[in-house]
C-alpha positions, 0 to 999 in steps of 0.5 A: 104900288102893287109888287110884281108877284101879286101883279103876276098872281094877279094876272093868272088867277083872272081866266079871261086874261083881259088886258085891262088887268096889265094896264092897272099894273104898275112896275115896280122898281121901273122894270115893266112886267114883260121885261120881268117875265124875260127876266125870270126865264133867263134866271130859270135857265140859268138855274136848270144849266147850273143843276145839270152841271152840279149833276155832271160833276157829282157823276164824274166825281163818283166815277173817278172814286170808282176808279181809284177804288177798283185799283186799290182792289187790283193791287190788293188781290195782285199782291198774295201778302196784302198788307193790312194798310191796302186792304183798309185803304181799298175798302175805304176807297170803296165806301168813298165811291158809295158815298159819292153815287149817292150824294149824285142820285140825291143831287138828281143824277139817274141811275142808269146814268151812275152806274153806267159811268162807274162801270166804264170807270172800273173798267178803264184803270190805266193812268191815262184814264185817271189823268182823263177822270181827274181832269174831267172832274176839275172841268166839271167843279171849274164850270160849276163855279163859274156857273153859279157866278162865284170868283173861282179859285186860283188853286183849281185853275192851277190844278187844271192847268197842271192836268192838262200839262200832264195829258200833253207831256204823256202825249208828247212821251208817246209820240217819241217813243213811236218816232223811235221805235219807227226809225230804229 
């Protein structure tokens, strides 16, 4: 029995491609050569989605980073006595955001990808943004794992059911807080 990387070797090392080379095939495993061929695309496709949601969350990870490091820079210049404790703690947050740009170029991101991203997160330092980079990268880390079929986590669905949770309620303080203002 011949085994089906051979018969697929095979089949394209013959130019003329007769067909008189697939009937001489026989399946291994019982799986017929078009059904394996099917079965490896799928199995591509399904590698190059997981790829480029590994890529997504490196990006929206190091996006958040940049984030959080450029509000440890703004608190260490707001404040004219900084503490030796924020100065290490904004350099740090800085050699974090560096590390996880990176980690993304090295997983496949493009640069004007990454560096598009962290000057929209350096730009955008208000809580909600926070609360939205944050969520985006447990979404991001949550499709991954689903993706590459391992059972996810109970502690990262929490997580993300906690984020959500905190968008809604900040939501739900904005709108009152119009109510009010619109009826006093």
């Amino acid at each position: 029995m011949i085994l089906m990387e051979e018969a697929v070797a095979a089949f394209q090392s013959n130019a003329r491609g007769s067909s008189s080379i697939s009937r001489r095939i026989k399946p291994s495993k019982g799986i017929n050569l078009k059904k394996w061929v099917k079965e490896k695309k799928q199995r591509r496709k399904e590698e190059e989605r997981l790829q480029k949601a590994e890529v997504y969350a490196a990006v929206s990870i190091a996006e958040l980073a940049a984030a959080l490091a450029a509000i440890a820079a703004e608190n260490t210049e707001a404040s004219e006595t900084a503490s030796l404790t924020e100065t290490a703690v904004a350099s740090a947050a800085a050699l974090v955001t560096a590390h996880c740009g990176r980690v993304a170029e090295a997983i496949g991101a493009k640069r004007e990808q990454l560096a598009s991203a962290l000057n929209a997160a350096v730009a955008s330092t208000d809580t909600n943004s926070i609360i939205t980079l944050t969520a985006a990268a447990v979404t991001c880390i949550f499709l991954i794992l689903s993706l590459s079929s391992n059972t996810t986590c109970a502690c990262l669905a929490k997580l993300l059911e906690h984020l959500r949770n905190i968008k809604k309620q900040k939501l739900a303080n904005k709108k009152s807080r119009a109510f009010a203002v619109a009826i006093s």
